[in-house]
N, C-alpha and C positions, 0 to 999 in steps of 0.2 A: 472660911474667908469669903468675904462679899466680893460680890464682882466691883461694886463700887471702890472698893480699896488700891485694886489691882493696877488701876494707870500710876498710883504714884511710888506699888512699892514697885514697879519696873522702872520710871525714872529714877528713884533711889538705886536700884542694881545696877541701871547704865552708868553711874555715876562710875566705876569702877573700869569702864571702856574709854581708853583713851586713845587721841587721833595719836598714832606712830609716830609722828613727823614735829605734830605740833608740840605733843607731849602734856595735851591737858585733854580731860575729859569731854566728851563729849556733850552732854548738858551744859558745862559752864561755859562751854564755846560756841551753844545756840546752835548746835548740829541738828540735838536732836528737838522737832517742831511737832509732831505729836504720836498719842499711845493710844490706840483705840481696840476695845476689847469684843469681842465678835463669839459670843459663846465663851469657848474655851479657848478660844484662840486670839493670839494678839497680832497687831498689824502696829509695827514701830515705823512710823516716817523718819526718814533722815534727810537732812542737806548736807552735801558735801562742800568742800572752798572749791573745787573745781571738777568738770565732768572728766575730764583728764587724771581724776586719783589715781595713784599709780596702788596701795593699798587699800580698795574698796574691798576685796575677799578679806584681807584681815581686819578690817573692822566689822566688815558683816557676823564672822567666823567669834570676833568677839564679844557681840551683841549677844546672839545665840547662846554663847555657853553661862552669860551673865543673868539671863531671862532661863535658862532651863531650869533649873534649880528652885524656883519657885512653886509652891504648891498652885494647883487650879490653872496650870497656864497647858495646853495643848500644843498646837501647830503655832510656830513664828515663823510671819512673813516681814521681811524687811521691804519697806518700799524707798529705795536711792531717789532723791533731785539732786539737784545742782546750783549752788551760785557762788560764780566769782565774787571775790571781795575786790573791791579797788582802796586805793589811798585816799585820803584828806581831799578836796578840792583845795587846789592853790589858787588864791587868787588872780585871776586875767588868765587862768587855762584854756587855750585855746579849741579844747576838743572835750569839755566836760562829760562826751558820753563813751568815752575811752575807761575800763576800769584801770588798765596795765598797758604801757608802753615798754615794750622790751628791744636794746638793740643789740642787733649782730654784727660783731667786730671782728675786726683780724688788725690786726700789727700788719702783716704784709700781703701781697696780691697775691695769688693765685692757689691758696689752699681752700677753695671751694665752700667760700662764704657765703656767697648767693645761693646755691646751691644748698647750703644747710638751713637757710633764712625759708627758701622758698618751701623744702620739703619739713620743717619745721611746725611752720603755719599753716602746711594743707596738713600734718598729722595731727594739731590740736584741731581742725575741723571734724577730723576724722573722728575724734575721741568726743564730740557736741558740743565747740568751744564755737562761739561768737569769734571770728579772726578778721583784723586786716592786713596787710603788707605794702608797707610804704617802701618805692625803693627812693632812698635818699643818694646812689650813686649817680652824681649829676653828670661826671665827667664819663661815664660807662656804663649805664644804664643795662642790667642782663634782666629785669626781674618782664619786661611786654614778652620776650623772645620764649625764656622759659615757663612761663605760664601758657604758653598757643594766644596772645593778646597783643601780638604786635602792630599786627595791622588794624587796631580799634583805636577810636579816638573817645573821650569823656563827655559825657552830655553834662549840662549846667542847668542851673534855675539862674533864678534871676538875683541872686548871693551866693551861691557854693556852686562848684564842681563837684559833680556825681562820682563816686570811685567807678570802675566797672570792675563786673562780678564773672569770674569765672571759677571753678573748681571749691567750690563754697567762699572763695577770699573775696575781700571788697581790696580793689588792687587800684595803687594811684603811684607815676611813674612819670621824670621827664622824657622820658622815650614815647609817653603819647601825646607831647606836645611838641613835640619838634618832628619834622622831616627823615623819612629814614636814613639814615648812613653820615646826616649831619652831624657835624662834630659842635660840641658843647666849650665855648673858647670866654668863660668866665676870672674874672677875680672873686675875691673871697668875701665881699658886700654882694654882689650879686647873689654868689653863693648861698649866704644869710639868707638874703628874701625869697630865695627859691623856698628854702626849707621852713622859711614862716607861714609862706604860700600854702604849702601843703599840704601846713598842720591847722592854719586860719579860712583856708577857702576852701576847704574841702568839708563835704556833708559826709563824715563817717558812720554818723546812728551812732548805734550801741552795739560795744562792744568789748567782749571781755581781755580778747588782748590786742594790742598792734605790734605787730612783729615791723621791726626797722631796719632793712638792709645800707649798712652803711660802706661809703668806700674803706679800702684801704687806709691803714696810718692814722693818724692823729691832728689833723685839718678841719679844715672853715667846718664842714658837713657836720663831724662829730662836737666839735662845739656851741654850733647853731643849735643843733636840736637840743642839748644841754643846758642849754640856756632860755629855750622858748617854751620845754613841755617838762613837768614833773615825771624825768623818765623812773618806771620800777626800779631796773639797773638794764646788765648786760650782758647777751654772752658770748664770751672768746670763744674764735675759733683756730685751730693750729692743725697742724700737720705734725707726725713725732720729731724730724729734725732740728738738731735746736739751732739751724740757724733762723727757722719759722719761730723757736720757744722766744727767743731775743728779741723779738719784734711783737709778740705777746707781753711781757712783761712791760712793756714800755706803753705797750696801749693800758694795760692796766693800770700804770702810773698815772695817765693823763685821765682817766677815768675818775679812780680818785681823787686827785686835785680840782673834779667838778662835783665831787661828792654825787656818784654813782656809784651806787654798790655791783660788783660783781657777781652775778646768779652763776656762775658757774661757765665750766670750758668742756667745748668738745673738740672731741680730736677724729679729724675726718682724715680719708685714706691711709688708715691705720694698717690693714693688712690686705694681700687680695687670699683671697679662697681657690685653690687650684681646681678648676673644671672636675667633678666625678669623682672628689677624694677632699678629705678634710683638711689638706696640708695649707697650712697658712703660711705662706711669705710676706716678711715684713719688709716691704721695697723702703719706704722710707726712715727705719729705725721702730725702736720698741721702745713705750712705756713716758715719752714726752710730754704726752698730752695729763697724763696724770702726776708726776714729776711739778709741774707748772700750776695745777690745781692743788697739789699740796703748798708747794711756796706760799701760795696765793691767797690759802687758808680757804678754797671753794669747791664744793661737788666735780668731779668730773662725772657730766653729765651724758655721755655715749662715746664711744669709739665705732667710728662707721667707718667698714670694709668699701673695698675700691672693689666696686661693681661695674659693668657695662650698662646694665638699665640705669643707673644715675645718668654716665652722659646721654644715652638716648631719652631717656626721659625729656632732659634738657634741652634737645637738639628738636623734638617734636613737640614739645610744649605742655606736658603734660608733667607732673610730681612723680617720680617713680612710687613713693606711697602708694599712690594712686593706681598706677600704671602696673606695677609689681607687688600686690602688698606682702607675696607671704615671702617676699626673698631674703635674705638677710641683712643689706640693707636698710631696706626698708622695715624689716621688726626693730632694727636697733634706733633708726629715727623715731618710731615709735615709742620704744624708751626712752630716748631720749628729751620729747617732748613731755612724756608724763612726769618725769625727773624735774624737767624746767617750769610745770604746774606746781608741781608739788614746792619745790623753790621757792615760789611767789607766795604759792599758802600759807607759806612757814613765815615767809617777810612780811606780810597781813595780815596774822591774825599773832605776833609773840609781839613785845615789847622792844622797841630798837635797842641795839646794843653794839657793841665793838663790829665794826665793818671790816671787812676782807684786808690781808695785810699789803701792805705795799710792796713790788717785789725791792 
């Protein structure tokens, strides 16, 4: 066999490697970008939908066993890139160098929305994702305090407002345009044009996602931005109690009737971990957060344990990702965010079909 033969019958064998998620092969989905043959040995490029793959080992692992079998082939090297797919450009899109816009939602306050929004977005940084974090909570702004960015204010050009950069994120927030400790005392047209503001005057670059922290509930905030930026979808977040699931589902409802698909629900302070021993108690109930993503017909995308470095993390400004990586937490944010890449690949690169059920 000619060495010249060799690049195509190895595309012909990858034919037979398909992305897990996607469920088509790799060549038909423009993965794989080139074959080059080095002696006896081949060097296969690959692009991935995002550097966040949560299955890069099994598709490497499947390359390998598709290419060994060939006569004249020696040493395979895979060489991984990466590029986000984005959607369609919509007409009058405010932010065309956004591939993905994703928001983070809760039905109700206090099951540690911010908190997942924020360490969410430092963990696809983590993983070599282009990230921004818009916090869209006008009325309660957490995202200047827990990033260490409160005392910062935005530089401007002479048309947009600059995000500032801390912790790999491009971060833009009304907490760094108001006063500290002032209160935000809006109707719901103000509200609007904050959130037009943020998505029109602001210089984001490029970017492969915007993570959106949004308030609480089902108001102006979640609407505005539904109606001003072609968002990907979104993802719930709950706590297992279901008086928190009841106030999910309802966000899901109004989600849907803006034709935003749901990426999936995590469920934060699922369990704590007892100091020095494996014993997990479950303070606030078991098994909601997945419960609610079956109704919902959507991935439950991580159960994250009630750690102490989450709030400190929070409290000094820094992502516990960050701060903590190899804690448990933190590994499961990690999941989590590769789950919620892996989500958007599948919503980017399959044909639309039936969207998430209504609860």
């Amino acid at each position: 066999m000619s060495a010249e033969n060799l690049p195509e019958l190895i595309r012909e064998a990858l034919r037979k490697v398909r992305d897990p998620e996607i469920g088509q092969d790799i060549v038909t989905l423009g993965m794989l970008k080139d074959v080059t043959i080095r002696g006896s040995n081949a060097v296969i490029a690959v692009e991935l939908t995002t550097p966040a793959c949560p299955l890069k080992g099994v598709i490497e692992r499947d390359i390998r066993e598709a290419v060994a079998g060939l006569p004249g082939i020696g040493r395979v090297e895979v060489a991984f890139s990466a590029r986000v797919r984005g959607g369609a450009a919509r007409e009058g899109n405010p932010i065309p160098g956004v591939r993905n816009s994703i928001a983070v939602a809760s039905g109700k306050g206090g099951v540690g929305k911010s908190t997942v929004a924020v360490n969410l977005a430092a963990a696809l940084v983590m993983e070599g994702a282009r990230v921004g974090l818009l916090d869209c909570d006008i009325y309660g702004p957490s995202v200047p305090k827990m990033t260490g960015t409160a005392e910062t204010a935005p530089e401007a050009t002479d048309t947009k407002l600059l995000p500032i950069k801390r912790h790999g994120l491009a971060l833009m927030s009304i907490g760094y345009l108001i006063p500290p400790g002032q209160s935000v005392v809006w109707r719901g047209p103000l509200i609007h044009k904050a959130v037009q503001q943020f998505l029109n005057d602001v210089d984001w670059g490029e970017l492969d996602y915007l993570i959106v922290d949004l308030p609480p509930g089902t108001g102006d905030a979640q609407l505005s931005l539904s109606q001003t930026i072609p968002l990907t979808g979104a993802v719930m977040v709950t706590t297992p109690q279901e008086i928190a699931l009841i106030d999910v589902r309802r966000g899901a409802d109004m989600f849907a009737k803006v034709n935003v698909p749901i990426l999936g629900v995590v469920e934060n302070m699922s369990y704590f971990l007892c100091p020095g021993s494996d014993t997990r108690i479950e303070i606030f109930g078991r098994g909601g957060g997945r419960r609610v993503a079956e109704e919902l017909g959507v991935p439950l995308l991580g159960e994250l344990p009630i750690e102490v470095a989450v709030r400190e993390g929070g409290d000094r400004g820094v992502p516990s990702v960050a701060s903590h990586p190899a804690s448990a937490c933190s590994l499961a944010f990690r999941e989590a965010a590769r789950a919620l890449a892996a989500r958007v690949s599948v919503l980017r690169m399959t044909p639309p079909g039936p969207g998430p059920k209504s609860p």
